[in-house]
Backbone bond lengths (Angstrom), bond angles and torsions (degrees), N, CA, C in turn:
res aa  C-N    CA-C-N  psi(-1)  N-CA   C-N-CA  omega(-1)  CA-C   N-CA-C  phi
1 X - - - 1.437 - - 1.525 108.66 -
2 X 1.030 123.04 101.03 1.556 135.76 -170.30 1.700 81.85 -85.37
3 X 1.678 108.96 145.67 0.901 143.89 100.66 1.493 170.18 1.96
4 X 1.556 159.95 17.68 1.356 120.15 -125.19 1.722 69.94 -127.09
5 X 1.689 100.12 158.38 1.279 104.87 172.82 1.773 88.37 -124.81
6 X 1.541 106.61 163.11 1.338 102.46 -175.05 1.446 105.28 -150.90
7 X 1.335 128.08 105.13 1.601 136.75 -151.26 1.835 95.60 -106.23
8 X 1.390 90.71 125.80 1.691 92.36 161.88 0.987 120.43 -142.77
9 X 1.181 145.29 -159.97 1.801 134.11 -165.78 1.419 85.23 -135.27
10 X 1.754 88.53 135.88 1.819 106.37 -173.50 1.879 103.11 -78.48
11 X 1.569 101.50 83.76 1.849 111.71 -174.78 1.066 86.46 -120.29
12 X 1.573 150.83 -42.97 1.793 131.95 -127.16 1.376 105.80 58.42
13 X 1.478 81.97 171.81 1.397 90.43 -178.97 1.692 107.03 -133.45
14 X 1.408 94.50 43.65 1.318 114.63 -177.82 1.832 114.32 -163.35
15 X 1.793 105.60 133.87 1.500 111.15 -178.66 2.069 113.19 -30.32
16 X 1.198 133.48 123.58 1.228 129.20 178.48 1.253 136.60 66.39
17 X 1.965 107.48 24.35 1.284 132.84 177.40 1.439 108.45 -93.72
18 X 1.274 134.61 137.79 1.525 114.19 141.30 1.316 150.80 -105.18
19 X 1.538 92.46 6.39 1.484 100.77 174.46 1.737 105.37 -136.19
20 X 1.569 131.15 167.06 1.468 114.71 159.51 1.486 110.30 -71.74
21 X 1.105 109.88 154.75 1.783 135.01 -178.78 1.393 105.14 -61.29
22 X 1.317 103.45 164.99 1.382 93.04 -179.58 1.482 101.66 -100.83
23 X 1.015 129.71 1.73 1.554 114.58 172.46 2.066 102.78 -79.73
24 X 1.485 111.01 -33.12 1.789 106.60 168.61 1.751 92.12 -62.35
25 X 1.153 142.90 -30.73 1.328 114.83 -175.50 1.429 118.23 -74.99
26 X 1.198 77.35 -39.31 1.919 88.41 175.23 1.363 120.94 -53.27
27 X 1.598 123.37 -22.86 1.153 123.07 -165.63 1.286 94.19 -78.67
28 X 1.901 99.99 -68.20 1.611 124.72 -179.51 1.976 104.46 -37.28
29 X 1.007 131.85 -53.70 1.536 124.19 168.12 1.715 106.05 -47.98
30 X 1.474 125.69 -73.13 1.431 114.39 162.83 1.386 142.88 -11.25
31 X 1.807 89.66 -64.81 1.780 92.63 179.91 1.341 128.19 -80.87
32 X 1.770 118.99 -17.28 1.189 131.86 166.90 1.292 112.43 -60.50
33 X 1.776 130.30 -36.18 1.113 125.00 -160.74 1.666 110.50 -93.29
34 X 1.376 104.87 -20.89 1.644 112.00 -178.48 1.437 91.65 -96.53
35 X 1.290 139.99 4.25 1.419 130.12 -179.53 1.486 96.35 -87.86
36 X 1.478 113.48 -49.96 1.433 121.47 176.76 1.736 127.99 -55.24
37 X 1.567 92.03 -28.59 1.729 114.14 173.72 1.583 104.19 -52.79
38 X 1.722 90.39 -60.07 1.823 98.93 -147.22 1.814 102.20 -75.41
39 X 1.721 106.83 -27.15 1.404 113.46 -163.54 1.492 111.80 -84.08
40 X 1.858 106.96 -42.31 1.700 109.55 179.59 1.806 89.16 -124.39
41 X 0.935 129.31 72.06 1.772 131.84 174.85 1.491 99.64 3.08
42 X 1.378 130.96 48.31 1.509 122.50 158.00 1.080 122.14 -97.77
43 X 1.482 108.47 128.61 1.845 120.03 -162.04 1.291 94.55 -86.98
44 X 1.541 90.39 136.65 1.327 144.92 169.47 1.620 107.85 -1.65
45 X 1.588 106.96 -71.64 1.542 136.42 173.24 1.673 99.87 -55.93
46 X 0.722 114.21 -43.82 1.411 101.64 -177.49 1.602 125.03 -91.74
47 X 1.525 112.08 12.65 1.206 111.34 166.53 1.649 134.28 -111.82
48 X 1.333 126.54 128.81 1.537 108.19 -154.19 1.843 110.81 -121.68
49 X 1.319 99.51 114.46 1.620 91.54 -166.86 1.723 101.85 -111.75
50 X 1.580 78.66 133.16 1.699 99.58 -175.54 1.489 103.25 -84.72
51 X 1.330 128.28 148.71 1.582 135.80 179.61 1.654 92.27 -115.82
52 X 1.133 131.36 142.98 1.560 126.91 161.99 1.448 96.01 -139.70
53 X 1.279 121.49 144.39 1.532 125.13 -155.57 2.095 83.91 -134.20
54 X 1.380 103.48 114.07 1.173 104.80 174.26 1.473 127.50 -104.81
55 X 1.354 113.65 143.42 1.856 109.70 -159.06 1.701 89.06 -69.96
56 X 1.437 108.37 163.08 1.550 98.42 179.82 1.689 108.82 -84.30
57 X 1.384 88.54 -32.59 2.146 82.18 174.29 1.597 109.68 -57.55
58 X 1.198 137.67 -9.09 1.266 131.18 167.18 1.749 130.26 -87.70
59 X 1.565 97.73 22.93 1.595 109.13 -174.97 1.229 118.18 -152.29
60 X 1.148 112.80 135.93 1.979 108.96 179.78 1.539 105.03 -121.14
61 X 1.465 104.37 -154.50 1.604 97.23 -161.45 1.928 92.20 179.71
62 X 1.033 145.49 109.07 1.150 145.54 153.96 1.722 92.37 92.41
63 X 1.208 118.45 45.10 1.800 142.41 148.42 1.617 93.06 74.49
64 X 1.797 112.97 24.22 1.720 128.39 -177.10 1.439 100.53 -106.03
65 X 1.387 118.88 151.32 1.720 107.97 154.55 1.811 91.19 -78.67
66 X 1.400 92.40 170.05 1.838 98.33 -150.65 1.353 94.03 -88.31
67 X 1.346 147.12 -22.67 1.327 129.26 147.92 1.328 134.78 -24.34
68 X 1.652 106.62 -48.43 1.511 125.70 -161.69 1.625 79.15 -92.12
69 X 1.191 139.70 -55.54 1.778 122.40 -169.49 1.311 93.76 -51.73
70 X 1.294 119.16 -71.43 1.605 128.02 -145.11 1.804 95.24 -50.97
71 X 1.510 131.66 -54.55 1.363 128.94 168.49 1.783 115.10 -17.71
72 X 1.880 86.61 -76.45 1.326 104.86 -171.14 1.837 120.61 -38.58
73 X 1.785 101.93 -63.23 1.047 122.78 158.95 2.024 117.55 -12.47
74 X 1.451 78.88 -73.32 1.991 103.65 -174.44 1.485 88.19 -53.94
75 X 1.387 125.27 -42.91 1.812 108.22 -150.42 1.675 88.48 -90.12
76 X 1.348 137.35 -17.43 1.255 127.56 170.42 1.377 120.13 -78.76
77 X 1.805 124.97 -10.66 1.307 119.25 178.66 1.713 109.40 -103.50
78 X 1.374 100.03 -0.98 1.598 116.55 -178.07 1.771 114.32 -96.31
């Protein structure tokens, strides 16, 4: 019984969203489970994929919380 957990940061994936939709979950549950079909033959029913939607103040990225990178970043390509 596989598993997959699948972590994303609660942004959307669209201007004035805050989380993905549930039809992007729906896909992301889909394609993980037929990925697991076609790659290790585990049926369908027996595979269970976790979504965890993470606040963005709870994540960093280059030893920054990802606000303070993503700034920095922008003011170095500007």
């Amino acid at each position: 019984m596989p598993i997959v957990t699948i972590q994303v940061t609660r942004e959307g994936t669209t201007p004035g969203t805050a989380s993905i939709t549930a039809d992007e979950k729906a896909a992301l549950i889909e394609g993980s489970s037929q990925l697991l079909l076609n790659v290790l033959g585990k049926p369908l029913d027996s595979t269970f994929v976790v979504i965890e939607e993470i606040d963005i103040d709870n994540w960093g990225w280059g030893g920054l919380p990802v606000q303070e990178f993503r700034r920095r970043r922008g003011a170095q390509i500007g």
